[in-house]
DSSP file (Angstrom, degrees, kcal/mol; ACC not computed):
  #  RESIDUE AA STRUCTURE BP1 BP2  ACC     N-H-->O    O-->H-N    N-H-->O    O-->H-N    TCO  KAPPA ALPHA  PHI   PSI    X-CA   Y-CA   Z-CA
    1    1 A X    >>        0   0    0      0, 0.0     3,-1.5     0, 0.0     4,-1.4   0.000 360.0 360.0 360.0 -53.0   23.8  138.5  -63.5
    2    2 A X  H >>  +     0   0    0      1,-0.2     4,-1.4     2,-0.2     3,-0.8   0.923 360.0  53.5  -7.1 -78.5   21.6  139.0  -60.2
    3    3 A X  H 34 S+     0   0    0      1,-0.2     4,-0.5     2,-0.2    -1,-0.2   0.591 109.5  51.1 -71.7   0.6   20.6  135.2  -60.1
    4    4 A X  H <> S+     0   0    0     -3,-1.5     4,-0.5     2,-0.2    -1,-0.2   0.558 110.6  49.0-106.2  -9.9   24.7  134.3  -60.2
    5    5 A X  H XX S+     0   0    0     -4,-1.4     4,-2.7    -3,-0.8     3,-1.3   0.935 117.2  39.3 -85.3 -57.8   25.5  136.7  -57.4
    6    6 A X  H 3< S+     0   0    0     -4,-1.4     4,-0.2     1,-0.3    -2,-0.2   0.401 113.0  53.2 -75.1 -14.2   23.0  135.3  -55.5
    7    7 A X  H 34 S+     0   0    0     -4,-0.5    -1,-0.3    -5,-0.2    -3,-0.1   0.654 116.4  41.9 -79.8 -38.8   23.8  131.7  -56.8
    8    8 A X  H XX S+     0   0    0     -3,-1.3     4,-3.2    -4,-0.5     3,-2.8   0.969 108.9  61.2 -76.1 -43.4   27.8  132.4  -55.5
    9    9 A X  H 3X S+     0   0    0     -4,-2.7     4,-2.4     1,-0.3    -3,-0.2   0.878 113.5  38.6 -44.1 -50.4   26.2  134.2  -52.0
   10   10 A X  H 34 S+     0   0    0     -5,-0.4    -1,-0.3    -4,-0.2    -2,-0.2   0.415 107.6  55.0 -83.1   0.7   24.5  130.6  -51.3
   11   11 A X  H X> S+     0   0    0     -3,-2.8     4,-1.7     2,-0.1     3,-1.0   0.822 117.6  42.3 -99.9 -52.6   27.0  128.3  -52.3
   12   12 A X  H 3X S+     0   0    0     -4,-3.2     4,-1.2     1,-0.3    -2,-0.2   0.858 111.6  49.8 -65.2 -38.7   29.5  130.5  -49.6
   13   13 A X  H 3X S+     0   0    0     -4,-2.4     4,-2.0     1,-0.2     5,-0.3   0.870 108.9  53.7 -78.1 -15.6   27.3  130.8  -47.0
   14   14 A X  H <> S+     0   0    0     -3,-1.0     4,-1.9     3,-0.2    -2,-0.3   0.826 107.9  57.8 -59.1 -41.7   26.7  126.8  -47.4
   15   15 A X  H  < S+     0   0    0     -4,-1.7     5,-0.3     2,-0.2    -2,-0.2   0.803 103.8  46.0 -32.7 -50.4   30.4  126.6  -47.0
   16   16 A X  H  < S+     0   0    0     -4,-1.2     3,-0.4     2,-0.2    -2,-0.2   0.785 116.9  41.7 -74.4 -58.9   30.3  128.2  -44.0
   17   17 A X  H  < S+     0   0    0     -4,-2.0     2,-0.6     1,-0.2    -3,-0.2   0.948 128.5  34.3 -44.4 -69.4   27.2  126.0  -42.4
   18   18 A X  S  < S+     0   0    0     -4,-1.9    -1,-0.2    -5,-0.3    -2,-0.2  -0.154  78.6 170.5-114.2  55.1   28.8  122.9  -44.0
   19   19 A X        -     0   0    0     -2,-0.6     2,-0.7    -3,-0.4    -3,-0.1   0.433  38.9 -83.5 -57.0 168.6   32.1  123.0  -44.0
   20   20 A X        -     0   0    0     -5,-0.3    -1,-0.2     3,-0.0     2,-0.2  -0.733  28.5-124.4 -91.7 128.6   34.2  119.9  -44.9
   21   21 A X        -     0   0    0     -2,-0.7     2,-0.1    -3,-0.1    -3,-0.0  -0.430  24.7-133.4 -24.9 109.3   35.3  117.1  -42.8
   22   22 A X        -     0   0    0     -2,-0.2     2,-0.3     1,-0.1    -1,-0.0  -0.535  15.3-145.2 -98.6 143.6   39.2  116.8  -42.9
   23   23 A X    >>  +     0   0    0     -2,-0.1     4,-0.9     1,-0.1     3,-0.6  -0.894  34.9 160.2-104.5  65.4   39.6  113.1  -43.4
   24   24 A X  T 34  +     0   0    0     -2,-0.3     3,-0.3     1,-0.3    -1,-0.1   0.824  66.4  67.3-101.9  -8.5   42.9  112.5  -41.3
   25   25 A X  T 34 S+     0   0    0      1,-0.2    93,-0.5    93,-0.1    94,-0.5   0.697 107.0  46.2 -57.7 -28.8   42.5  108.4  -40.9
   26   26 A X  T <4 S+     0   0    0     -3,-0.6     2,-0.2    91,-0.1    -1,-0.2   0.649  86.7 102.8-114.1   0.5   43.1  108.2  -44.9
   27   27 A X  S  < S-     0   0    0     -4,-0.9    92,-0.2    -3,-0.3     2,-0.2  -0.350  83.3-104.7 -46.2 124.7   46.0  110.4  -45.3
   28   28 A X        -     0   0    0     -2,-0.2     2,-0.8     1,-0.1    89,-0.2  -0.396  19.4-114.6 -87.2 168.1   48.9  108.5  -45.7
   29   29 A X    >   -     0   0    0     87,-0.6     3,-1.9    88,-0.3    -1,-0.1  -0.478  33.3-175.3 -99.5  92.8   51.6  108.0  -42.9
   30   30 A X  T 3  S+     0   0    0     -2,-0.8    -1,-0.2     1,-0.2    -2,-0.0   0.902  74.0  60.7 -81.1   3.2   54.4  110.0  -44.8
   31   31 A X  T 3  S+     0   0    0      2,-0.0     2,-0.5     0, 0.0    -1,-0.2   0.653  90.7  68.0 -61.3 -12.6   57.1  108.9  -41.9
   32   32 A X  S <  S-     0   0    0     -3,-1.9     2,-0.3    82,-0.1     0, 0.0  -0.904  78.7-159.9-108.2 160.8   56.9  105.2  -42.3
   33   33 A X        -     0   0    0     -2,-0.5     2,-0.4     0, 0.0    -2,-0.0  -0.822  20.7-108.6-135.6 140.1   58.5  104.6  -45.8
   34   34 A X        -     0   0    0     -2,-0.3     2,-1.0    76,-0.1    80,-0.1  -0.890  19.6-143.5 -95.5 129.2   57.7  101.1  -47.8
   35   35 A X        -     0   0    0     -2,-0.4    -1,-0.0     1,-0.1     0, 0.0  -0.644  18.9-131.5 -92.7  84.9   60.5   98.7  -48.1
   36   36 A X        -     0   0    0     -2,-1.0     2,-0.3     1,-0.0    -1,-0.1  -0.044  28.2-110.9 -26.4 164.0   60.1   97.1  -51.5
   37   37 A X        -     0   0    0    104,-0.1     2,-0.3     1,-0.0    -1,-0.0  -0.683  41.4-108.2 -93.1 138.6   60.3   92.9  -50.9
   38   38 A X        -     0   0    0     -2,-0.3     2,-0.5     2,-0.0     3,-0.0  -0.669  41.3-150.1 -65.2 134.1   64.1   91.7  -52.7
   39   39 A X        -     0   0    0     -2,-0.3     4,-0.1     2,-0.2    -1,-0.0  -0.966  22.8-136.4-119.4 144.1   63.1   89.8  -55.9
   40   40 A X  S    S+     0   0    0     -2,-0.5     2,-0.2     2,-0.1    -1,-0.1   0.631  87.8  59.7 -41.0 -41.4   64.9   87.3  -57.4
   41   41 A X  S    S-     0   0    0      1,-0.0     2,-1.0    -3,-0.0    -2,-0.2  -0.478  85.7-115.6-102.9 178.2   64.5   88.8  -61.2
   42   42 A X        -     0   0    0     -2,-0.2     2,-0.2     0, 0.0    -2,-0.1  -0.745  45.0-163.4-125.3  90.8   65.6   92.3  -62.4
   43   43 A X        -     0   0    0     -2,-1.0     2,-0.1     1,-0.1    -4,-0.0  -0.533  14.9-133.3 -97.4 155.8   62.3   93.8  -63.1
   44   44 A X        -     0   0    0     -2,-0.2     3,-0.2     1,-0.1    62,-0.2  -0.069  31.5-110.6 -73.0 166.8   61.3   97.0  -65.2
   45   45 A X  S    S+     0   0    0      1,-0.2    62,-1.3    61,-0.1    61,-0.4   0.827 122.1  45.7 -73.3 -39.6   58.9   99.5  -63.8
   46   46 A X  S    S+     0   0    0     60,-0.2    -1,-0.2    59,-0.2     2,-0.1   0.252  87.0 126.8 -98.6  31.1   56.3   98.5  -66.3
   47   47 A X        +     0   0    0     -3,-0.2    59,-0.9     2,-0.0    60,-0.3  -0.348  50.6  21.8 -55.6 155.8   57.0   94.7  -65.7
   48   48 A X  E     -A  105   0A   0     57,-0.3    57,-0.2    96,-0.2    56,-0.1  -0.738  49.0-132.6 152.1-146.3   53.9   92.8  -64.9
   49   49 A X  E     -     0   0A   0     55,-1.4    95,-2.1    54,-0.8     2,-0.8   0.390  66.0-154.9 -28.6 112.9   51.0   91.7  -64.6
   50   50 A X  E     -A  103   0A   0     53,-2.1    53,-2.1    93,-0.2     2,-0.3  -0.845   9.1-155.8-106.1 135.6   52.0   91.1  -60.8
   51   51 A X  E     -A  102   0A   0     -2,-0.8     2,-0.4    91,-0.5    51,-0.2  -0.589   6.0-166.4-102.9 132.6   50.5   88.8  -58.7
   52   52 A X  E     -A  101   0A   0     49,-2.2    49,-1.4    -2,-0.3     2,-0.5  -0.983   6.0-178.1-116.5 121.5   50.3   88.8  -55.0
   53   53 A X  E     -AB 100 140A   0     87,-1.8    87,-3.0    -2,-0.4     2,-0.3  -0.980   3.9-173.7-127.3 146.0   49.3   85.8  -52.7
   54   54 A X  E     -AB  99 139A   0     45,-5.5    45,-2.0    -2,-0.5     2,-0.6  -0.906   9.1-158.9-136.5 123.2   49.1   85.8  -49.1
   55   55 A X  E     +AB  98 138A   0     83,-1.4    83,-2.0    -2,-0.3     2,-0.4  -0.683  13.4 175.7-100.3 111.9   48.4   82.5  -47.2
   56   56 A X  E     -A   97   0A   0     41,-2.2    41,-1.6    -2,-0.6     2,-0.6  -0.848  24.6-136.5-109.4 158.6   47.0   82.6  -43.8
   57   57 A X        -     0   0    0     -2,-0.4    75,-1.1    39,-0.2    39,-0.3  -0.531  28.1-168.1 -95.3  71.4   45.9   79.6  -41.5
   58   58 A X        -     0   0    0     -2,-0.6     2,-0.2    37,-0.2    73,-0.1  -0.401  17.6-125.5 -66.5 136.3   42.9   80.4  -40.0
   59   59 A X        -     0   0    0     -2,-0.2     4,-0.5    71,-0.2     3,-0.4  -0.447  20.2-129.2 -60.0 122.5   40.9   78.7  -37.0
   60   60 A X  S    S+     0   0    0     -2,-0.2     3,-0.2     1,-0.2    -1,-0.1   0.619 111.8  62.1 -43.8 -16.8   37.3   77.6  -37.5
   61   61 A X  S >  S+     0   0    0      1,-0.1     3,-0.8     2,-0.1    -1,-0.2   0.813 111.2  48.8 -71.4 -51.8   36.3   79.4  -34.3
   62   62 A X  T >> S+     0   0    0     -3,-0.4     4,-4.5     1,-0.2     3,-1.0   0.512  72.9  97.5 -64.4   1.2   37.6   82.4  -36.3
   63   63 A X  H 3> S+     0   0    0     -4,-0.5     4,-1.2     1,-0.3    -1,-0.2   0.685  72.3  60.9 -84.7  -7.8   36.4   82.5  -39.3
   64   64 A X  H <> S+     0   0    0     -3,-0.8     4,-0.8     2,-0.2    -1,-0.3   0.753 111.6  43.3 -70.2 -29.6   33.6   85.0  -39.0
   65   65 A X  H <> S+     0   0    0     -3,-1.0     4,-1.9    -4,-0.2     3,-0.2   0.882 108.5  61.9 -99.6 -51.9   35.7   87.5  -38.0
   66   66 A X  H  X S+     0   0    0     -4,-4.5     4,-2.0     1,-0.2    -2,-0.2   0.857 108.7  43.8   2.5 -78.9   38.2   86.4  -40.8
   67   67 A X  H  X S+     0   0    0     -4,-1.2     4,-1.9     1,-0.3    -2,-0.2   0.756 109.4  51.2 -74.3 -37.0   35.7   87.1  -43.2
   68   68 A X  H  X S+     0   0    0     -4,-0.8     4,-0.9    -3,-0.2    -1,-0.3   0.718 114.7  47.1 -86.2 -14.0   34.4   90.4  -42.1
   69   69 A X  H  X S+     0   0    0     -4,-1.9     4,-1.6     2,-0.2    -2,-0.2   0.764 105.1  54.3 -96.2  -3.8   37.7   91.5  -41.9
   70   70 A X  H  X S+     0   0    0     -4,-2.0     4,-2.2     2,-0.2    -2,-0.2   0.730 105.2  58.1 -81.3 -20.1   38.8   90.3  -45.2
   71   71 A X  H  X S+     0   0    0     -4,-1.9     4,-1.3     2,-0.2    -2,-0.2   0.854 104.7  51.4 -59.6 -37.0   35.7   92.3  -46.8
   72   72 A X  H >< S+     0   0    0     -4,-0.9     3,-1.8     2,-0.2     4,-0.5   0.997 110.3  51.7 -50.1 -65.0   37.3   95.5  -45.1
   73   73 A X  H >X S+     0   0    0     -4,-1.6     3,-3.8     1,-0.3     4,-1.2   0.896 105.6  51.1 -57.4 -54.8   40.7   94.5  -46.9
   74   74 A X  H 3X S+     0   0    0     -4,-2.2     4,-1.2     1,-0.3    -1,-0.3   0.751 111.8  49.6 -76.2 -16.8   39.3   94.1  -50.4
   75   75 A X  H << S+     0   0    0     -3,-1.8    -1,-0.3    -4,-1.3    -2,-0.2   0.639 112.0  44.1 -68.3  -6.6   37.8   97.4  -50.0
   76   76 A X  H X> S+     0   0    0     -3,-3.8     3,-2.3    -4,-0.5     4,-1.6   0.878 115.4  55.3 -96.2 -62.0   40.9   99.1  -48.8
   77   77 A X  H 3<>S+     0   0    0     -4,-1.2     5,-3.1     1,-0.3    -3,-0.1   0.776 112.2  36.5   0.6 -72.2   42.7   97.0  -51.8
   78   78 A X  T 3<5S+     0   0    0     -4,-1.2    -1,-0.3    -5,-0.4    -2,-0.1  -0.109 108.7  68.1 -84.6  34.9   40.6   98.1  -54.8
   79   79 A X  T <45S+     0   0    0     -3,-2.3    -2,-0.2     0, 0.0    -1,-0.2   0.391 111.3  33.8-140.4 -48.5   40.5  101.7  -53.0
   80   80 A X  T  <5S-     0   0    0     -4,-1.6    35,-0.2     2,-0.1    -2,-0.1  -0.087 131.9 -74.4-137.6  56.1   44.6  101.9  -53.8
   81   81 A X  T   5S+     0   0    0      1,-0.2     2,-0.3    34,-0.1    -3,-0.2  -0.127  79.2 137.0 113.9 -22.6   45.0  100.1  -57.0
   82   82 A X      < -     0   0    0     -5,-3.1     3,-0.3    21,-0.1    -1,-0.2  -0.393  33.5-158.1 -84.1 131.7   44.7   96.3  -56.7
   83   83 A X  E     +C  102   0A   0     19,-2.4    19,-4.1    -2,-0.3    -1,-0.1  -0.495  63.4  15.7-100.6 155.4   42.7   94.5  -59.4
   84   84 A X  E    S-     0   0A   0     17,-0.2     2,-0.4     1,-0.1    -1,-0.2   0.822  76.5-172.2  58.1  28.1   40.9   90.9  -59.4
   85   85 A X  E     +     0   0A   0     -3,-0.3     2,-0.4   -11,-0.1    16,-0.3  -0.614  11.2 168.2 -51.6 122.2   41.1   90.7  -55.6
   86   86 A X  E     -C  100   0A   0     14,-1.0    14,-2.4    -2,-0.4     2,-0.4  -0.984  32.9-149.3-115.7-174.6   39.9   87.1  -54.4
   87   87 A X  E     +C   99   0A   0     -2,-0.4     2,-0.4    12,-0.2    12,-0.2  -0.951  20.3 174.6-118.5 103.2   39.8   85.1  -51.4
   88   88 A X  E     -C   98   0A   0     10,-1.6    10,-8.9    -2,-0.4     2,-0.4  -0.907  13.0-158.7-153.3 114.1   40.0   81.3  -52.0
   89   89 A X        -     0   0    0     -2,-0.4     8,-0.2     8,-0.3     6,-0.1  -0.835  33.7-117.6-132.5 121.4   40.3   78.3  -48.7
   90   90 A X    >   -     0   0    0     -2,-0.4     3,-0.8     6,-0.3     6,-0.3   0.235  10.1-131.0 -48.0 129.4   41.6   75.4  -49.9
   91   91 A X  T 3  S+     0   0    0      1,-0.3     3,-0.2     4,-0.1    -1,-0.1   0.494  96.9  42.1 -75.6  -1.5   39.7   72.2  -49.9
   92   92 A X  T 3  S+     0   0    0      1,-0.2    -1,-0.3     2,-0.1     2,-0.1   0.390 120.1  37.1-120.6  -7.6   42.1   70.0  -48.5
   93   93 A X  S X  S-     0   0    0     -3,-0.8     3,-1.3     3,-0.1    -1,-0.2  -0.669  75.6-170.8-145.7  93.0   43.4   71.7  -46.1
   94   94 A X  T 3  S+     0   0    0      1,-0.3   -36,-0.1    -3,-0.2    -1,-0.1   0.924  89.5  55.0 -59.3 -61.0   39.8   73.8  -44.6
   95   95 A X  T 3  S+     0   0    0    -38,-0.1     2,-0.5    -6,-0.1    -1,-0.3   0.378  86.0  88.2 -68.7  -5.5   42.2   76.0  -42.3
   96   96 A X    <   -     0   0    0     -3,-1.3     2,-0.3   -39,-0.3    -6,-0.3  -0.759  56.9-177.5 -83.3 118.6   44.6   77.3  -45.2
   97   97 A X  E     -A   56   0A   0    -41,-1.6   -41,-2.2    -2,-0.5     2,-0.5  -0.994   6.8-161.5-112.9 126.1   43.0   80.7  -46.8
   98   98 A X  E     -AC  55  88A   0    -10,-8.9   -10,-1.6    -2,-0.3     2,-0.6  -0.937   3.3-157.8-129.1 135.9   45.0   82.6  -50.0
   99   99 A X  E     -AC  54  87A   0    -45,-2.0   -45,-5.5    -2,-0.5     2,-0.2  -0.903  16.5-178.6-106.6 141.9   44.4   86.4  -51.1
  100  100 A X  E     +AC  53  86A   0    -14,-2.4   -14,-1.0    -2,-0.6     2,-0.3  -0.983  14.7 147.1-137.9 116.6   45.3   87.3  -54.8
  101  101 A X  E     -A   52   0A   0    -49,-1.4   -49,-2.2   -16,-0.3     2,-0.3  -0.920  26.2-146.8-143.6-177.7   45.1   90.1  -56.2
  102  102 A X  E     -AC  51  83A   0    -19,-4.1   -19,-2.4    -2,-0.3     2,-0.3  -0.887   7.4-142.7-147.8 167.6   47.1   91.6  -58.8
  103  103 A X  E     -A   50   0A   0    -53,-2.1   -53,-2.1    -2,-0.3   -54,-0.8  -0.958  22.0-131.3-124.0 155.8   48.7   94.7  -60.3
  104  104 A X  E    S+     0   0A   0     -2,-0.3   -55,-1.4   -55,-0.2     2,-0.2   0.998  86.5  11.4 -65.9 -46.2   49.3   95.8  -63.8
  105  105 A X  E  > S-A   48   0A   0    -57,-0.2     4,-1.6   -56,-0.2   -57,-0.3  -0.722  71.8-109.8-116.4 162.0   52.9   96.7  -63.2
  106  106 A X  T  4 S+     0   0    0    -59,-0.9   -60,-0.2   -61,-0.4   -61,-0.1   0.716 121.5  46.9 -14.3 -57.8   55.8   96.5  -60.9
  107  107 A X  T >4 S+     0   0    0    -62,-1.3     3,-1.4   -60,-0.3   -61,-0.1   0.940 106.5  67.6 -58.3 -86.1   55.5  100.4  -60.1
  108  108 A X  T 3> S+     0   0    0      1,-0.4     4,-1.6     2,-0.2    -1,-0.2   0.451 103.3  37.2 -15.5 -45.7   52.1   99.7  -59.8
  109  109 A X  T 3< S+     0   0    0     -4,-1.6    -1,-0.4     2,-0.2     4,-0.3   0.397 104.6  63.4-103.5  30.5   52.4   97.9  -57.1
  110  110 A X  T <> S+     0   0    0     -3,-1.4     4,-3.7     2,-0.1    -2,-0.2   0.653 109.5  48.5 -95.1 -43.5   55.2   99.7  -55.3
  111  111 A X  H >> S+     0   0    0      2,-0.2     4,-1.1     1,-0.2     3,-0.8   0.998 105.0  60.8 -82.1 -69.0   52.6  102.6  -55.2
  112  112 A X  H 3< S+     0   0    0     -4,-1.6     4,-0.5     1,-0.2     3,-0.4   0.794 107.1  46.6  11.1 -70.0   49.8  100.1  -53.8
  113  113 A X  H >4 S+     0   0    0     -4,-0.3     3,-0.8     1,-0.2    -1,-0.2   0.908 112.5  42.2 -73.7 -25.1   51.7   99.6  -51.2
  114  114 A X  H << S+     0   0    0     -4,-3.7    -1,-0.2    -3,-0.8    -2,-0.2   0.848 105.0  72.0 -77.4   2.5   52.8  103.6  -50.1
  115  115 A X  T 3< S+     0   0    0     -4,-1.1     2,-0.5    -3,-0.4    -1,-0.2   0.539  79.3 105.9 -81.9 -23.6   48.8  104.6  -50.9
  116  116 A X    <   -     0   0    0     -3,-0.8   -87,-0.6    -4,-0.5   -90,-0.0  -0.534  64.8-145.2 -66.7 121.0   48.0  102.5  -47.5
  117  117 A X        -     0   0    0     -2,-0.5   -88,-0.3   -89,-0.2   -91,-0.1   0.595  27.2-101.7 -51.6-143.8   47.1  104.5  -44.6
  118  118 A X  S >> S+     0   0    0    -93,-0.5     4,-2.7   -91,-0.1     3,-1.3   0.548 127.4  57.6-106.7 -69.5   47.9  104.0  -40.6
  119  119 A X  H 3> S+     0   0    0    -94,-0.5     4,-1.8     1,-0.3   -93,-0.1   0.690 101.8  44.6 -30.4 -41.1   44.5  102.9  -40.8
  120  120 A X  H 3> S+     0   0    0      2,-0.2     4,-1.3     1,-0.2    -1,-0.3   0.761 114.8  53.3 -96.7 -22.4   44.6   99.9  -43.5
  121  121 A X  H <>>S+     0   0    0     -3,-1.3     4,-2.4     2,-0.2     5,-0.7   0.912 105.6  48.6 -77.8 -48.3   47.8   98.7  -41.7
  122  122 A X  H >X5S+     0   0    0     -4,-2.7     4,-1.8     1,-0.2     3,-0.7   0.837 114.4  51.7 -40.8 -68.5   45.6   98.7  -38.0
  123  123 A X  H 3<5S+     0   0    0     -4,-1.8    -1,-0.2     1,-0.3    -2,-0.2   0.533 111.7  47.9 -70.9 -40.6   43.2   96.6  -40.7
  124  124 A X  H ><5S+     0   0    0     -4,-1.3     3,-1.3     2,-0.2     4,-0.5   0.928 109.6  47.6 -19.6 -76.7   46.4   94.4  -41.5
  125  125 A X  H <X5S+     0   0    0     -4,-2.4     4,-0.6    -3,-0.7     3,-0.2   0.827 107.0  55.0 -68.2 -33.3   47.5   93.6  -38.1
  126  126 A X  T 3<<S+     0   0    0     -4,-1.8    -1,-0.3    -5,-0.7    -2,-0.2   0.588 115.6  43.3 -83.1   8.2   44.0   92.6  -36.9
  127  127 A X  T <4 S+     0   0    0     -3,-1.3     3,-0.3    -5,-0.2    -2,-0.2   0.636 111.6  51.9 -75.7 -33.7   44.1   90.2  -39.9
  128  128 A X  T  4 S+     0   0    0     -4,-0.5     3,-0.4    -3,-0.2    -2,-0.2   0.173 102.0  62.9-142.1 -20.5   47.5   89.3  -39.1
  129  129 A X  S  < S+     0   0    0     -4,-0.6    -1,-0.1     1,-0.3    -3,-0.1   0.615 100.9  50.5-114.1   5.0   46.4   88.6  -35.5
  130  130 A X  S    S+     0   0    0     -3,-0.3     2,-0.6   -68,-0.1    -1,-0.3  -0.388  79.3 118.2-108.4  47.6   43.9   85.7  -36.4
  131  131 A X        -     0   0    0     -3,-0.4   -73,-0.2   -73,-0.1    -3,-0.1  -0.970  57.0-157.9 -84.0 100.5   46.4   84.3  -38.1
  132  132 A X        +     0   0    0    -75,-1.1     2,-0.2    -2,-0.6   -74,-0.1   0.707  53.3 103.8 -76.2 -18.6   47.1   80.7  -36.5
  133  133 A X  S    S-     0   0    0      1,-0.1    -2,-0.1    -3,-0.1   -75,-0.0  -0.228  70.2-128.0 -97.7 171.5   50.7   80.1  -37.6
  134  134 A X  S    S+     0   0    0     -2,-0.2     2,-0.4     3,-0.0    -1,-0.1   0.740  95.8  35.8 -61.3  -5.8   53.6   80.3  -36.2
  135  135 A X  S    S-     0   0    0      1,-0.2     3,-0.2     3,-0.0     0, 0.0  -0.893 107.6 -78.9-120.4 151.7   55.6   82.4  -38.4
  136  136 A X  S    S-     0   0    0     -2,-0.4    -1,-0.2     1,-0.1     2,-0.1   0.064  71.2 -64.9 -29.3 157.1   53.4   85.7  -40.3
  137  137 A X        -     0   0    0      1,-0.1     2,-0.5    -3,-0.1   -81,-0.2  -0.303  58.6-108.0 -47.9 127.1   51.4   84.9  -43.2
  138  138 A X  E     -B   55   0A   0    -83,-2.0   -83,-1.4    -3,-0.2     2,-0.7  -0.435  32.3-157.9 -63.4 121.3   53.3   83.7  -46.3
  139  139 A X  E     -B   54   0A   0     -2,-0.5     2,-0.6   -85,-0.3   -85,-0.2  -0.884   5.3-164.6-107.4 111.1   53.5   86.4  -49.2
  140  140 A X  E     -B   53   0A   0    -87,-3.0   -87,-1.8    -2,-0.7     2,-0.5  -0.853   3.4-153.4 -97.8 104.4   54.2   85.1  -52.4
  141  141 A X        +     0   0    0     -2,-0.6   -89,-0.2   -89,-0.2  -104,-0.1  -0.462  21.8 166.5  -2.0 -10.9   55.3   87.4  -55.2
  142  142 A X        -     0   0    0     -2,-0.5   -91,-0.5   -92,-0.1     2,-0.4   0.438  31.8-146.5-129.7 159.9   54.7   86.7  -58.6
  143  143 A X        -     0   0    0    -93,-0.2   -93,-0.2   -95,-0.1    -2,-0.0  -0.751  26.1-136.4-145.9 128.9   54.6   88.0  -62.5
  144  144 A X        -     0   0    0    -95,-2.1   -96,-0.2    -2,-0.4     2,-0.2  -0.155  26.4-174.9 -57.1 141.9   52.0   86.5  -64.9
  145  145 A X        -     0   0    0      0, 0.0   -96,-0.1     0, 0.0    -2,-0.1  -0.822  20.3-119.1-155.0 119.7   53.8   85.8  -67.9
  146  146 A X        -     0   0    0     -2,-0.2     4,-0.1     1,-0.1     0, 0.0  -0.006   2.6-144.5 -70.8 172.7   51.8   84.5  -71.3
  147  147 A X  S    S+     0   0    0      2,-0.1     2,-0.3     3,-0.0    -1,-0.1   0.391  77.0  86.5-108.3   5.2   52.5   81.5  -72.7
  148  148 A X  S    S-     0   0    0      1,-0.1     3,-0.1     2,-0.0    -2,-0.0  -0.597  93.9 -92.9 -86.1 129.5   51.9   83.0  -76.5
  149  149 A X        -     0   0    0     -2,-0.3     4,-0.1     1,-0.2    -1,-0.1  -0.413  30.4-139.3 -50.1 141.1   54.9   84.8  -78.5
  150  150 A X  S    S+     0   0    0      2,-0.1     2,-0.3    -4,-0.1    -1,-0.2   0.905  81.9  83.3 -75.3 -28.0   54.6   88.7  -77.7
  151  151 A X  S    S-     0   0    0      1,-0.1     3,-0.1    -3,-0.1    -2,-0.1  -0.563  93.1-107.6 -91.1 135.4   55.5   89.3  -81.3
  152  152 A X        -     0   0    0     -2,-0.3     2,-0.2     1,-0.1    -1,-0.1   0.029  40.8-114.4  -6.1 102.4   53.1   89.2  -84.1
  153  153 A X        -     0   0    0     -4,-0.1     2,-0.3     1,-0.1    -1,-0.1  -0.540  30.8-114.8 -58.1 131.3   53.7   86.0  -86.2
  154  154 A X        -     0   0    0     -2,-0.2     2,-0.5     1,-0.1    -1,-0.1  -0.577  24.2-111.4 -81.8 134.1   54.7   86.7  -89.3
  155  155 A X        -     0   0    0     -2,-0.3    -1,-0.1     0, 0.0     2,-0.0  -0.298  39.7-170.2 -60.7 103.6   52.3   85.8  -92.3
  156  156 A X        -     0   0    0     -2,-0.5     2,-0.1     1,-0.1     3,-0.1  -0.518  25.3-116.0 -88.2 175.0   54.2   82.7  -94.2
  157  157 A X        -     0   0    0      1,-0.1     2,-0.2    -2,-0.0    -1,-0.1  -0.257  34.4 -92.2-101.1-162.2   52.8   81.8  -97.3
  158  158 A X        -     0   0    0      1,-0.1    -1,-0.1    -2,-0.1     2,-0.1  -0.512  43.6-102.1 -99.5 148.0   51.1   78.2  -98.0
  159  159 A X        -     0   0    0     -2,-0.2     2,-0.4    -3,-0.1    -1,-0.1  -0.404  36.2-121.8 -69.8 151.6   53.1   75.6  -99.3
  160  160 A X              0   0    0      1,-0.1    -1,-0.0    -2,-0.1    -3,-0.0  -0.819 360.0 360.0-105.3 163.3   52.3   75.3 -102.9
  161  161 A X              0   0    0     -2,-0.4    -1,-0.1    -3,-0.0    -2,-0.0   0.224 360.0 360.0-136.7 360.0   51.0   71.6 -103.4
């Protein structure tokens, strides 16, 4: 009993010495509210797999900076829910770049998006600002949809011969 008073005594006075950091850069911003995209279909919450591409045009002068800041994004990404993140620039056109990543569901990615900080949007807009075209990056939408019946096939029997 001693050695658990004396166990509690040293965890609090460590407390005290080493308090915790408050973390206020990953709290999220609750005053700006996310404005779902309009879609075209009349999706469920548990719709998906959904797909997200965003095409930017980056300069070859740029592309270093590009890259280290698209490594930031795919940590901030998988940090608030998005799976299968890659980064893919297109062989026929060198200056064309597309991020994909995906979510399972609809919700899922409504909550993605309000799980971003003030911080991962600063991390946006300096993405957004080696961006060479003239309009924002294109964001394309999508929901993966197999090409297999969902339902079980039912076992017929064999023709008899």
């Amino acid at each position: 009993l001693e050695g658990s008073a004396g166990a509690l005594l040293l965890v609090a006075v460590a407390g005290v010495l080493f308090p915790l950091r408050e973390r206020h850069d990953s709290e999220p911003d609750p005053l700006e509210a996310f404005d779902a995209p309009a879609v075209a279909l009349n999706l469920k919450p548990r719709s998906g797999p959904i797909v997200v591409k965003v095409e930017y045009l980056i300069a070859e002068k740029n592309v270093e900076a590009f890259l280290v800041l698209m490594r930031q994004r795919r940590h901030v990404h998988s940090r608030v829910g998005a799976r299968n993140w890659t980064l893919q620039r297109n062989l026929q056109k060198p200056m064309q770049w597309t991020e994909t990543f995906r979510t399972p569901t609809w919700t899922d990615y409504l909550r993605l998006n309000h799980r971003l900080t003030e911080v991962d949007k600063e991390l946006d807009e300096r993405v957004f600002e080696l961006h060479a075209g003239e309009e924002a990056p294109q964001m394309t939408l999508s929901i993966e949809r197999p090409t297999s019946s969902p339902r079980k096939r039912a076992i017929l029997p064999l023709p008899r011969h």
